[in-house]
C-alpha positions as CSV (number, residue, x, y, z in Angstrom):
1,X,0.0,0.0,0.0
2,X,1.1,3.6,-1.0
3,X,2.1,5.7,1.7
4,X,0.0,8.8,1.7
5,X,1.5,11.9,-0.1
6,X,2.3,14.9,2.0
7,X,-0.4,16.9,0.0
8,X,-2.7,14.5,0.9
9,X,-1.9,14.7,4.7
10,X,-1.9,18.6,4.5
11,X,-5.2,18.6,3.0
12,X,-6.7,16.4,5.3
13,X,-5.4,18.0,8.2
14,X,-6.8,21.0,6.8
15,X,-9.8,19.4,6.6
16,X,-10.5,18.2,9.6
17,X,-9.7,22.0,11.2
18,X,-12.7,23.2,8.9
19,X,-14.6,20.6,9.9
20,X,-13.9,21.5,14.4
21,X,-14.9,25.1,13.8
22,X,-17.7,25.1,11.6
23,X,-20.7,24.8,13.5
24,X,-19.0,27.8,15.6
25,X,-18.7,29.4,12.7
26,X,-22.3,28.8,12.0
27,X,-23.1,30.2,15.5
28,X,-21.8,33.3,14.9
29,X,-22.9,33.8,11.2
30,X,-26.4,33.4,13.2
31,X,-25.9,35.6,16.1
32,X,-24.3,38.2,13.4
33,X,-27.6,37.8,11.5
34,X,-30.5,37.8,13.7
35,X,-32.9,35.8,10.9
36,X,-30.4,34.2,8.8
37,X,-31.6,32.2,5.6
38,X,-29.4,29.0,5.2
39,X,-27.7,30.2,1.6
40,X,-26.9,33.2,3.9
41,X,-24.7,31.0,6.5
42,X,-23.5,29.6,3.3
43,X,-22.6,32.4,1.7
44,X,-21.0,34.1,5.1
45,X,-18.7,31.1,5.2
46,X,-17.6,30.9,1.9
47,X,-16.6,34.6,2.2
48,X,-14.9,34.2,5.3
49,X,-12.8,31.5,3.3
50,X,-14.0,28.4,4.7
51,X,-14.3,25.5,2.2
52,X,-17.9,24.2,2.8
53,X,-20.2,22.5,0.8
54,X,-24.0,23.0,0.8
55,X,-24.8,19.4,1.8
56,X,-22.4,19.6,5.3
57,X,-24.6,22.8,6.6
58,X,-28.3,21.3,6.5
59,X,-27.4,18.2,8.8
60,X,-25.7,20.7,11.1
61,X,-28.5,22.8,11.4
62,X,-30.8,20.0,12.0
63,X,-28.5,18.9,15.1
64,X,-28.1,22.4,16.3
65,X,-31.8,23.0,16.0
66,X,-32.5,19.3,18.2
67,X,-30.2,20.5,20.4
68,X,-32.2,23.9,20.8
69,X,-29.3,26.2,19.9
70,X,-31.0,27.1,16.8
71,X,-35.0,28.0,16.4
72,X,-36.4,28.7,12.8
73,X,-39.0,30.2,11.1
74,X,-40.9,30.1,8.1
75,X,-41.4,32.7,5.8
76,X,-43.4,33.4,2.6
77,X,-40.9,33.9,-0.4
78,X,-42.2,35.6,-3.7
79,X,-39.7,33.7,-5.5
80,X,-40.9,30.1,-4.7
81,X,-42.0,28.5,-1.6
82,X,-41.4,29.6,2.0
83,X,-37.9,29.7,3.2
84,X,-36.8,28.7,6.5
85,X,-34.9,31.8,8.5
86,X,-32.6,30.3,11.8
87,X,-31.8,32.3,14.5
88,X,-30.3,32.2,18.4
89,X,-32.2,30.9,20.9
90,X,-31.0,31.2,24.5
91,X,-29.4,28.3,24.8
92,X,-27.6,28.8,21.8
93,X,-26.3,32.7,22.8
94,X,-25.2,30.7,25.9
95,X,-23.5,27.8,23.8
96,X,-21.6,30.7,21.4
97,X,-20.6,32.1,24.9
98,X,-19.1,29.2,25.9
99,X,-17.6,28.2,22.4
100,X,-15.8,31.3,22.5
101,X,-14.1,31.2,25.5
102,X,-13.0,27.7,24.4
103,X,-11.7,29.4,20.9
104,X,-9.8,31.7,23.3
105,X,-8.3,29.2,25.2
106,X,-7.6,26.7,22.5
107,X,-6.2,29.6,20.0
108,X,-4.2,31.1,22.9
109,X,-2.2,27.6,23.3
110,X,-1.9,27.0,19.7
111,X,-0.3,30.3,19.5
112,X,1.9,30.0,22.6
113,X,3.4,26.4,20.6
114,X,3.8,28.4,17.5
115,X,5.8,31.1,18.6
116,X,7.8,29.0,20.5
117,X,8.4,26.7,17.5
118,X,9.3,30.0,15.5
119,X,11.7,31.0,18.3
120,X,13.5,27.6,18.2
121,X,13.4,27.7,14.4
């Protein structure tokens, strides 16, 4: 068996960091929003560089939503049928809260390694 590329390895480890952050990412997009339309979250990522199919945000939503994060609406579109709008519920301002002080942390040591790294380098 061929032993994986380093190309390969990058991209998967880049990959998998998308895929640790996004439903923060999500969180904010929403909170930043208010009533946010998911092609909306969609497009706010993709702007914000992240590399995100269509298909990975609807499952996510879902799961935020069970988990009452996330509360939606629906509302009349004159372009087709309703659309459903997402938006913060408490517990979900209280999970961002929490996520972010974890992003702080978790950043904060990252960055503490990397500068050491470069200092050693």
């Amino acid at each position: 068996m061929d032993a994986p590329t380093d190309e390969f390895r990058l991209e998967n480890a880049q990959s998998q960091m998308r895929k640790g952050v996004l439903e923060y990412c999500m969180l904010l997009v929403i909170a930043r929003g208010g009533q946010v339309y998911a092609s909306d979250i969609l497009g706010a990522l993709k702007t914000s560089n992240m590399i995100v199919v269509e298909g990975t945000i609807y499952p996510l939503l879902s799961r935020m939503t069970r988990a009452e994060y996330l509360k939606y609406t629906w509302v009349e579109s004159s372009a087709g049928p309703p659309r459903k709008y997402y938006s913060l519920t408490a517990r979900g301002r209280e999970a961002l809260k929490q996520m972010t002080e974890q992003w702080v942390a978790f950043t904060t040591s990252i960055n503490e390694l990397r500068e050491a790294h470069e200092k050693d380098a």
